[in-house]
C-alpha positions as CSV (number, residue, x, y, z in Angstrom):
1,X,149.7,-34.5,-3.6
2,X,147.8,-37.5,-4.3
3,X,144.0,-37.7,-4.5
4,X,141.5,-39.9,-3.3
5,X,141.2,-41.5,-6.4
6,X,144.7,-42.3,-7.2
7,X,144.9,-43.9,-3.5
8,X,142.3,-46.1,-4.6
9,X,144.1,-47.0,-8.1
10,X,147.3,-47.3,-6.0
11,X,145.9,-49.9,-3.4
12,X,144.2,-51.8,-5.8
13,X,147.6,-52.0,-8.3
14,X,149.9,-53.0,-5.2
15,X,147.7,-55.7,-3.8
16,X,147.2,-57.0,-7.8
17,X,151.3,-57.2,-8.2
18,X,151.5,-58.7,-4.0
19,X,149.0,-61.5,-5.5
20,X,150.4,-62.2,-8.7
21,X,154.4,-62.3,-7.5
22,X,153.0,-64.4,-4.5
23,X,151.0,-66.6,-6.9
24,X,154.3,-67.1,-8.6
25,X,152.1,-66.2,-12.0
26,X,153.7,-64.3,-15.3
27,X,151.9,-61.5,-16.9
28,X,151.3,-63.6,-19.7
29,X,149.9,-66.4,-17.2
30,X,147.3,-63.7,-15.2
31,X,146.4,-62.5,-18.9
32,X,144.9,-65.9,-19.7
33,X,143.5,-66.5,-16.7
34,X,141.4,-63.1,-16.7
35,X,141.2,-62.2,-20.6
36,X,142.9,-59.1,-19.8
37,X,145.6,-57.7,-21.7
38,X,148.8,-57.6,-20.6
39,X,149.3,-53.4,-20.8
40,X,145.8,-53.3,-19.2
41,X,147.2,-55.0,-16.8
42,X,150.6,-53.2,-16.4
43,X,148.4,-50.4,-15.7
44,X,146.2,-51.8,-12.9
45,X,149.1,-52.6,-11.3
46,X,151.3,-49.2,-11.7
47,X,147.9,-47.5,-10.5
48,X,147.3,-45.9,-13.8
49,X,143.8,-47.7,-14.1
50,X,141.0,-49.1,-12.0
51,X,139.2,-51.6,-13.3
52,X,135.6,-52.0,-13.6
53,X,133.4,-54.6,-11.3
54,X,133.5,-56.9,-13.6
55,X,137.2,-56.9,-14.2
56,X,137.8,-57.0,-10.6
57,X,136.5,-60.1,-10.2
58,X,137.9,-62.1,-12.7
59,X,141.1,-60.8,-10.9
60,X,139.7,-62.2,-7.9
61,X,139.0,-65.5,-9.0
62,X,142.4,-65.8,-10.9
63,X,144.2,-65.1,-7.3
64,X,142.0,-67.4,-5.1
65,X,140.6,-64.0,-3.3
66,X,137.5,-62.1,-2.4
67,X,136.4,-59.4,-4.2
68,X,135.8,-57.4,-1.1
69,X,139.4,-58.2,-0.2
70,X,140.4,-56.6,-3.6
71,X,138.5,-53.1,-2.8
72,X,138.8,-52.7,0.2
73,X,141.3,-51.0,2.7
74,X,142.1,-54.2,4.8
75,X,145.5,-56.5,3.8
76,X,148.0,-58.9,4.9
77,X,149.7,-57.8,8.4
78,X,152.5,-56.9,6.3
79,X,150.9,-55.1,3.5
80,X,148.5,-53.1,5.9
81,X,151.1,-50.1,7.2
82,X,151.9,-49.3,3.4
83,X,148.2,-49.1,2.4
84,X,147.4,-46.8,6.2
85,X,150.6,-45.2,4.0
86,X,148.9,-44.7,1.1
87,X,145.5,-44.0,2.6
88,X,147.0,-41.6,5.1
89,X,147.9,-37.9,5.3
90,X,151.0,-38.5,6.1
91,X,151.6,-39.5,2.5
92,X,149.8,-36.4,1.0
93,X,151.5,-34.1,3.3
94,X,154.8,-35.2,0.8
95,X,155.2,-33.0,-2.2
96,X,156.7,-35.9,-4.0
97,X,155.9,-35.0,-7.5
98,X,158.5,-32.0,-7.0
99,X,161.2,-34.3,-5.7
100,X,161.0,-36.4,-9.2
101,X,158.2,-39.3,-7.5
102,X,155.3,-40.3,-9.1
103,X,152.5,-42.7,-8.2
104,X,153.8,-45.5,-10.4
105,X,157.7,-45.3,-9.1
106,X,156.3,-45.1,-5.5
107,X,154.0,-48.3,-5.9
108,X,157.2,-49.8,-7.2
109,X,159.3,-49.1,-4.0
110,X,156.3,-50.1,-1.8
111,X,155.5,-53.4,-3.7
112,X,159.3,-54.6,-3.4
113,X,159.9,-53.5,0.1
114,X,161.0,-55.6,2.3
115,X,159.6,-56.8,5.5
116,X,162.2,-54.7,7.9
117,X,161.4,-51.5,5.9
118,X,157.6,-52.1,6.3
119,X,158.2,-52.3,9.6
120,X,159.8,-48.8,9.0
121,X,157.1,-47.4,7.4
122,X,154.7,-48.6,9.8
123,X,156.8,-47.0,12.6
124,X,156.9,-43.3,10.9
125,X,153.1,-43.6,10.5
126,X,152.9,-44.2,14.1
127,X,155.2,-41.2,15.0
128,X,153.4,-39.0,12.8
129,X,149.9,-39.7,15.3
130,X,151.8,-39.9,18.2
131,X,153.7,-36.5,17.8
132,X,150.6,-34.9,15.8
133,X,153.0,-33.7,12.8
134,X,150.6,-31.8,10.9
135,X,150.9,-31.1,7.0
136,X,152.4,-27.5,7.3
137,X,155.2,-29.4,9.3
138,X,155.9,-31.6,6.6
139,X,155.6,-28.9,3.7
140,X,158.0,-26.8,5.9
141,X,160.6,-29.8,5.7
142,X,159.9,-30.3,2.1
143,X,160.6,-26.8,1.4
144,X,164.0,-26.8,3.7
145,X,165.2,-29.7,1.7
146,X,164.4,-28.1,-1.6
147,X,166.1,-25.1,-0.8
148,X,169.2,-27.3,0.1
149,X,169.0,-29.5,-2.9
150,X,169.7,-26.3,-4.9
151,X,172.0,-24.6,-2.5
152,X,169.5,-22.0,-1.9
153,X,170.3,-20.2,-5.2
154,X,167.5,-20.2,-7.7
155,X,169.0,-18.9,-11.1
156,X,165.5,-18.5,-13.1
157,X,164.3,-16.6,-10.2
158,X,167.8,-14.4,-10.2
159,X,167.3,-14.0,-14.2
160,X,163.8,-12.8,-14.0
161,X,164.2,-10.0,-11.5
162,X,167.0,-8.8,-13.6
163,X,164.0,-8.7,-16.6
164,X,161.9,-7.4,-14.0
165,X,164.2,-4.1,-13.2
166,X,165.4,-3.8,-16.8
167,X,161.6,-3.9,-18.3
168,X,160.3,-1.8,-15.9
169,X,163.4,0.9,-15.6
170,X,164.6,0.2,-12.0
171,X,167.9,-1.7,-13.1
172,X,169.9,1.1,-11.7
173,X,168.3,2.3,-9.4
174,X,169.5,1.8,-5.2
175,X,168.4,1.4,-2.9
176,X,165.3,0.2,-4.5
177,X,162.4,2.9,-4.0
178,X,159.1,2.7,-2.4
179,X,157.2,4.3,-4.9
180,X,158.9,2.6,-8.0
181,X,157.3,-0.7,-7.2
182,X,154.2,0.8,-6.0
183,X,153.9,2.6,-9.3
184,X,154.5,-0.5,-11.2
185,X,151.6,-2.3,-9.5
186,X,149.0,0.1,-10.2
187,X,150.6,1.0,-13.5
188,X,150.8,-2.3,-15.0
189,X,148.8,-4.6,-13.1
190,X,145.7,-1.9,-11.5
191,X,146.5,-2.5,-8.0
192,X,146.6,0.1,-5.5
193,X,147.3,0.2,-2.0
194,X,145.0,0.7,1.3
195,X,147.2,1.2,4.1
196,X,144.4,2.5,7.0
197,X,142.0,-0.3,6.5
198,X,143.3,-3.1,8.4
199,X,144.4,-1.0,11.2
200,X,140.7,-0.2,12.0
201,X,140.4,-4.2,12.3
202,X,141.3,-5.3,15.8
203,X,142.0,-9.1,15.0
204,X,144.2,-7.8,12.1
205,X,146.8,-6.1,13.9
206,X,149.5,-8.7,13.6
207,X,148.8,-9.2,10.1
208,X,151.3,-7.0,8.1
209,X,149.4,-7.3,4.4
210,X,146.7,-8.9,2.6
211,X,145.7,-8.9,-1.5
212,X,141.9,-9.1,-2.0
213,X,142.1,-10.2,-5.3
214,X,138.5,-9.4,-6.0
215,X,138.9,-5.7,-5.5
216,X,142.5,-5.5,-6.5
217,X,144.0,-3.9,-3.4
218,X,146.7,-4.8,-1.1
219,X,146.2,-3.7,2.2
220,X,149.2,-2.9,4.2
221,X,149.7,-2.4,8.0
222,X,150.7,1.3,8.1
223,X,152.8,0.0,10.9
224,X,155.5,-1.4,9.2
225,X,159.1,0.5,8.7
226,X,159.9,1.3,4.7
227,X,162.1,-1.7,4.2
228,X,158.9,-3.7,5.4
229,X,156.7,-2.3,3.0
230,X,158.8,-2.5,-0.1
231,X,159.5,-6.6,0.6
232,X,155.6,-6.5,1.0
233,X,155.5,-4.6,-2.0
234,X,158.1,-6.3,-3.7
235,X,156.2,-10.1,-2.9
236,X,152.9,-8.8,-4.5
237,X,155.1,-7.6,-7.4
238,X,156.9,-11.0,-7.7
239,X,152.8,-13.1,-7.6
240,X,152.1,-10.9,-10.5
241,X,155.4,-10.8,-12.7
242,X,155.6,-14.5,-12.0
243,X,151.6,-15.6,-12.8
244,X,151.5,-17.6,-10.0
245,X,147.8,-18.8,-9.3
246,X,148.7,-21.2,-6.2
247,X,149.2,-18.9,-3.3
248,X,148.3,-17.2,-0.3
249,X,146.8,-13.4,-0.1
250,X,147.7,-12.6,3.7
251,X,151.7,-12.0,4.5
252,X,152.4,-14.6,7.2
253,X,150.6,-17.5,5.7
254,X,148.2,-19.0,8.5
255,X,147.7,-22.4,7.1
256,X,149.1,-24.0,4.1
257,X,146.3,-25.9,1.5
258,X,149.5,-27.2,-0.6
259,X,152.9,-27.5,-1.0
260,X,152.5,-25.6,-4.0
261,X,151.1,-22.4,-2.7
262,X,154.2,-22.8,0.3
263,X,156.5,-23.4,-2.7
264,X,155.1,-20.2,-4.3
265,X,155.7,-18.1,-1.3
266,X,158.6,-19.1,-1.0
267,X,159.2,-18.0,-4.9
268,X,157.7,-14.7,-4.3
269,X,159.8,-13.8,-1.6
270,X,163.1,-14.9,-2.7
271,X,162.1,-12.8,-5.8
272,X,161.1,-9.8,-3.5
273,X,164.6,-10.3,-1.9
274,X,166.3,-10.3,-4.7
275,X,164.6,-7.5,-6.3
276,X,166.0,-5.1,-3.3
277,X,169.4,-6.8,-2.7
278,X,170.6,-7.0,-6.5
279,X,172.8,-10.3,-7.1
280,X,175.8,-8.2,-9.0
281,X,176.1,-5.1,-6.3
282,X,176.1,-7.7,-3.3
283,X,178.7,-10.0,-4.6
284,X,181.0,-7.0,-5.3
285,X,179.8,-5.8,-1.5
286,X,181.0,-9.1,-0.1
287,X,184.2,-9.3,-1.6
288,X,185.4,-6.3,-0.1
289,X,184.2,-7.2,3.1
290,X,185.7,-10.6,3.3
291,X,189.2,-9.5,1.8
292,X,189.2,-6.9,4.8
293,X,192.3,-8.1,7.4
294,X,190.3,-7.1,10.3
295,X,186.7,-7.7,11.4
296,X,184.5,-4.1,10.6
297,X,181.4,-4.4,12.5
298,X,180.5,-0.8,11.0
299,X,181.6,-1.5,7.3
300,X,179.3,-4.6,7.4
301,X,176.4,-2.4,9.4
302,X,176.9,0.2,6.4
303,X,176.3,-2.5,3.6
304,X,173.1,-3.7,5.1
305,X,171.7,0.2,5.2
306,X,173.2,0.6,1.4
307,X,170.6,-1.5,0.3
308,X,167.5,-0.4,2.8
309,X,166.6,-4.0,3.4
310,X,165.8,-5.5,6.8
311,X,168.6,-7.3,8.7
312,X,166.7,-10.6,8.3
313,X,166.2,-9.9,4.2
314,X,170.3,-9.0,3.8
315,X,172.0,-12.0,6.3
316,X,168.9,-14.2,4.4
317,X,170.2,-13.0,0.4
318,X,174.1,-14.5,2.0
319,X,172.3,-17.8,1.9
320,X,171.7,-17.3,-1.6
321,X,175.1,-15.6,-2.7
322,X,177.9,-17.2,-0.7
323,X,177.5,-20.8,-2.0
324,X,176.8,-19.6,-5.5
325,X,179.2,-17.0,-5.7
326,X,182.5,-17.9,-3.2
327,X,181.9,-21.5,-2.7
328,X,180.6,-22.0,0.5
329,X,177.8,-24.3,0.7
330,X,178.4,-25.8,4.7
331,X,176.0,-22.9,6.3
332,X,172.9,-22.3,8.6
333,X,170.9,-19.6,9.1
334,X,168.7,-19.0,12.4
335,X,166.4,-16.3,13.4
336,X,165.7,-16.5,17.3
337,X,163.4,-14.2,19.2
338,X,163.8,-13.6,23.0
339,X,161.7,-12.6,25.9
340,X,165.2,-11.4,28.1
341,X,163.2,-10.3,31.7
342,X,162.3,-13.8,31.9
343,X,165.5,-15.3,30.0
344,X,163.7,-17.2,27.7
345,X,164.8,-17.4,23.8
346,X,162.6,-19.4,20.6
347,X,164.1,-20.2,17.7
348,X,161.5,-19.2,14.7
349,X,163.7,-20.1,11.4
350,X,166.2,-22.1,10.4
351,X,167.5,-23.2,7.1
352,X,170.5,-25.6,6.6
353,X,172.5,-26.0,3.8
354,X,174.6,-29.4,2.9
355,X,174.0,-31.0,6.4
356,X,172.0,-30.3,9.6
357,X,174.0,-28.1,11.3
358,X,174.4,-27.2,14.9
359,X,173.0,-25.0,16.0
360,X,169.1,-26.5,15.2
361,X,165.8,-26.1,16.5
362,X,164.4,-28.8,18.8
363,X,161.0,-29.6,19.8
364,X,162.2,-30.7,23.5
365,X,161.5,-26.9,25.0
366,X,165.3,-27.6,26.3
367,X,167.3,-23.8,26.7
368,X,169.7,-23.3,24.1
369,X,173.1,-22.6,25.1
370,X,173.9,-19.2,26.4
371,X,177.2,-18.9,24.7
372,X,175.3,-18.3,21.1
373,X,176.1,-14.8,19.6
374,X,172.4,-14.9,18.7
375,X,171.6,-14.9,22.1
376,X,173.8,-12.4,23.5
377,X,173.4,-10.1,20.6
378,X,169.7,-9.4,21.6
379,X,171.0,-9.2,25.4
380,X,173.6,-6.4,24.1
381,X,170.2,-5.3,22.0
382,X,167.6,-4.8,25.3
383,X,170.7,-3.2,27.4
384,X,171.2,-0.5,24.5
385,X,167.6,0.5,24.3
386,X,167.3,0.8,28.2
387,X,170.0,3.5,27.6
388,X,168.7,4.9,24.5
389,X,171.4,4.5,22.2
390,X,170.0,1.7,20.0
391,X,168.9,3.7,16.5
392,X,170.3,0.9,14.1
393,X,171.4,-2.7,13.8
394,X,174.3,-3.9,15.9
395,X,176.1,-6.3,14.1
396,X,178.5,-9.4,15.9
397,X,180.6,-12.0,15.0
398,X,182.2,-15.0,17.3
399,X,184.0,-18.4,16.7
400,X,181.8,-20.9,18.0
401,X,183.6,-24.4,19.0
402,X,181.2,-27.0,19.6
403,X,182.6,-28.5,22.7
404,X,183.7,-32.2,22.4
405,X,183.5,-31.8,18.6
406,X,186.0,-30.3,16.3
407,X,183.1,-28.0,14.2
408,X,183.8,-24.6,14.5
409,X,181.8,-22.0,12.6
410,X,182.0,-18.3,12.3
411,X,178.8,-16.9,13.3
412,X,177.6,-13.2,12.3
413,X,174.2,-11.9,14.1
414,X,172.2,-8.9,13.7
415,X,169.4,-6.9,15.7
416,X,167.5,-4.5,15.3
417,X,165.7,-2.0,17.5
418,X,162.1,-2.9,18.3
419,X,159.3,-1.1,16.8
420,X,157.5,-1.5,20.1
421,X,158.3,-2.1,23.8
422,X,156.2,-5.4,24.3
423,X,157.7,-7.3,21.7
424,X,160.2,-9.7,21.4
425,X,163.9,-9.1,20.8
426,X,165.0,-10.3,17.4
427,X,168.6,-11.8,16.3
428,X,169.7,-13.6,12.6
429,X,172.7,-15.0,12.2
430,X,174.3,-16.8,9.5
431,X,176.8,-19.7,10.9
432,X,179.5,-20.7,8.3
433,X,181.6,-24.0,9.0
434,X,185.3,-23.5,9.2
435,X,187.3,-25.2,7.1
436,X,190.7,-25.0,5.0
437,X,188.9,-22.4,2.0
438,X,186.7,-20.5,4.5
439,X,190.0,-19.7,6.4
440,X,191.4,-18.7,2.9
441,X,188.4,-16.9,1.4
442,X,187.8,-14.6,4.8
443,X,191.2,-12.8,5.2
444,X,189.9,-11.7,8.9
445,X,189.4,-15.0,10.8
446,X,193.1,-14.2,12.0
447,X,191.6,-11.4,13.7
448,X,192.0,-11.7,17.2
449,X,189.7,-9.3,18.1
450,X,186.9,-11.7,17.1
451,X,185.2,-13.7,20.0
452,X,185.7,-17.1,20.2
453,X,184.0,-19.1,22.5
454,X,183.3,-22.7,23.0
455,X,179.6,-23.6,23.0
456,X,177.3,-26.5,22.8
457,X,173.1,-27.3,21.7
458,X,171.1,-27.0,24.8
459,X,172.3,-27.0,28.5
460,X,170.3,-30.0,28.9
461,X,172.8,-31.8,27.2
462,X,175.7,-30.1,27.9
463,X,178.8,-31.4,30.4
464,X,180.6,-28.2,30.1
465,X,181.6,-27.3,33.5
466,X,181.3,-24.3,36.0
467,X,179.3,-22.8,32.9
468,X,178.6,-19.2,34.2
469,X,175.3,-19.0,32.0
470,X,173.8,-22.3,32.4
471,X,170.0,-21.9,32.2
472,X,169.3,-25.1,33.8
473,X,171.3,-28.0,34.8
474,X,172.2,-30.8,32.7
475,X,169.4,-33.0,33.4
476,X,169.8,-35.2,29.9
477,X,173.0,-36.0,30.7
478,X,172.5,-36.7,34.6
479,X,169.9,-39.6,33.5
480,X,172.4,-41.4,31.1
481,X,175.1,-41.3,33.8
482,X,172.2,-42.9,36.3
483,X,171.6,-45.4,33.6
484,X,175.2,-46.3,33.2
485,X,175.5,-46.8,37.3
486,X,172.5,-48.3,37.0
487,X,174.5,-51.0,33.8
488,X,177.6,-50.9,36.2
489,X,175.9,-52.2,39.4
490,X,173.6,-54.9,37.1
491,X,176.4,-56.5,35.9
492,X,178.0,-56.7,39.2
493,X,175.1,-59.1,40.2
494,X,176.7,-61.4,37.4
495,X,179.5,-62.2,39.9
């Protein structure tokens, strides 16, 4: 993130560099028209210095300029969008120092962009006021493209909840305990737990923890299940094993001050994760699953309750293993949520890995296709707890063809029973693109007991026909066939 300062020092060095490659003058030519020196100036210009008044304006005078001109915000029409750029959250809301940027390299890119891309950057800025993207968008879309940069598997995290369990005697031990982690905290770093206070607190009830690191407590929601606490638990764990300062004390963080402290949540929960779903024990877990000849719903439901980890924390931790471990890097995973009385379904996480898959979230309140597993899972979910026979997850899997596209992906979803009646239903499913090694590595794709069904995004977009769950018509598509008629009978004016 870039302060106010270093805007300044960048503005200033980018209009210096405009002046002197539009002067057509050397640094050895400015040098001796200023009495600076040529590093000095190197470093007005890369935004590493900012030059006292004095210096300023012999700058000013050597370029023909006013000094106002100089220090102030205003430029050339085609200058002006890259300083609103600099000058802008938009550019803050970029954790660019973690994607190998600094000021200088960017103020190098700016100062020899051309016109068109200007005209680029001038046109996201607009967007990003049109649309209202706010920071936490843009550090949510940093952290998704971090987490595929490294295909979602973070070795020094993996290595140091190994030391974690091996320092603290837990390296054997699973499923993971409650009290082992909650021991550890108040053991080795004096924190103990408070789990009635913040269910006196009316305003707090959708808040599952929060650390006061003043006192040294973590207060939990006593109503979370087991596997709940121990990821909260677990988290808390990671913060402290880990040292990391920049981060936020409640669970579900309610508005992010820096990419940093998302970036750190993000560490403490993959660490958490990892902590309860051990690398080593999974990997063997999944290799016996996938060298099965037949799908086994109830083999794969029995893994997930080995460990004693949500559904969402175990199809989350294949994110991490399958590309590391078997080679499979083309994958999504989604976690929808669904009001079914009303027939209306949110998608609430997503992480793609290697390409933006389809399925993907959309910001067009279109109805995603009925076809998903993920959405017939939680229908199969709200029929089985009308009838009372819904105690643990159900697992699914289905082939999903992408109509009019030759993608197919094998899709496995989860839910869960709901801890109360007025919430949502939940589904996660992990999508894996089908390809020549997928159809090797998973002996039970042959299966033809698995679903396969051809689906598409949204059934605004979609020309399937006589769908038999079609939320809503195709309405996207019905206004670029009118547009087309609308081309067809133009041109006929022609002759």
């Amino acid at each position: 993130m870039f302060t106010e300062n270093e805007s300044v020092r960048l503005i200033l060095g980018l209009k210096v560099r405009t002046l002197r490659q539009q002067k057509n003058l050397s640094y050895h030519q400015l040098a001796d028209a200023t009495g600076l020196s040529l590093s000095y100036l190197h470093d007005i210009e890369t935004g590493k210095k900012y030059p006292k008044a004095d210096k300023i304006l012999a700058l000013s005078k050597a370029f023909g300029v006013e000094y106002d001109y100089l220090v102030s915000l205003r430029s050339s029409k085609k200058l002006q969008p890259i300083i609103d750029l600099i000058s802008s959250d938009f550019l803050n809301a970029v954790p660019w120092e973690h994607f190998g940027l600094s000021p200088a390299i960017l103020l190098e890119m700016f100062s020899n962009t051309p016109d068109k891309v200007t005209a680029f950057i001038s046109t996201l800025l607009k967007i990003s006021r049109s649309y209202q993207m706010s920071k936490e968008s843009f550090y949510n879309a940093a952290l998704r493209s971090y987490q595929d940069l490294y295909d979602n598997y973070f070795e020094d995290l993996e290595n140091t909840v190994k030391e974690c369990r091996l320092l603290f005697k837990g390296k054997d031990q699973l499923p993971v305990s409650l009290d082992w982690i909650e021991n550890i905290l108040r053991e080795q770093y004096g924190i103990t737990l408070n789990r009635k206070r913040m269910t006196s607190i009316e305003d707090l009830q959708k808040i599952r923890s929060f650390y006061s690191k003043k006192l040294r407590i973590l207060f939990i929601n006593k109503k979370l299940s087991p596997a709940q606490e121990k990821f909260i638990l677990g988290r808390e764990l990671a913060f402290q094993f880990l040292q990391l300062e920049e981060r936020p004390y409640e669970s579900m963080i309610q508005k992010s001050n820096s990419f940093d402290e998302l970036l750190n949540n993000f560490k403490a929960s993959y660490f958490a994760v990892a902590l309860l779903v051990p690398e080593e024990e999974l990997v063997d877990d999944l290799k016996k699953l996938i060298n099965l000849r037949t799908w086994d719903e109830k083999a794969w439901v029995q893994t997930i309750l080995k460990y004693d980890a949500t559904p969402e924390m175990f199809m989350q931790r294949l994110t991490n293993i399958f590309p590391k471990h078997f080679g499979i890097e083309s994958l999504f995973f989604l976690r929808m949520s669904g009001d079914i009385p009303k027939d209306k379904f949110e998608m609430t996480k997503e992480i793609h890995l290697s390409q933006v898959h389809t399925p993907y979230a959309n910001e067009l309140q279109e109805h995603y296709c009925r076809r998903w597993v993920s959405i017939n899972i939680m229908k199969e979910a709200s029929a089985l707890e009308e009838k009372r026979k819904f105690k643990f997850p159900i697992i699914r899997a289905q082939i999903s063809q992408y109509w009019q596209t030759h993608n197919r992906y094998f899709c496995i979803s989860v839910a869960k029973p709901r801890a109360k009646e007025n919430e949502p239903f939940v589904s996660v499913t992990v999508g894996i693109l089908m390809d020549h090694k997928l159809m090797q590595r998973f002996q039970f794709l042959n299966d033809p007991g698995i679903i396969v069904r051809t689906v598409n995004t949204t059934c605004e977009r979609c020309s399937i026909p006589d769908c038999e769950v079609r939320a809503v018509p195709p309405t996207v598509l019905m206004k670029e066939e009118q547009l087309k008629r609308t081309e067809t009978a133009l041109k006929l004016l022609d002759n």
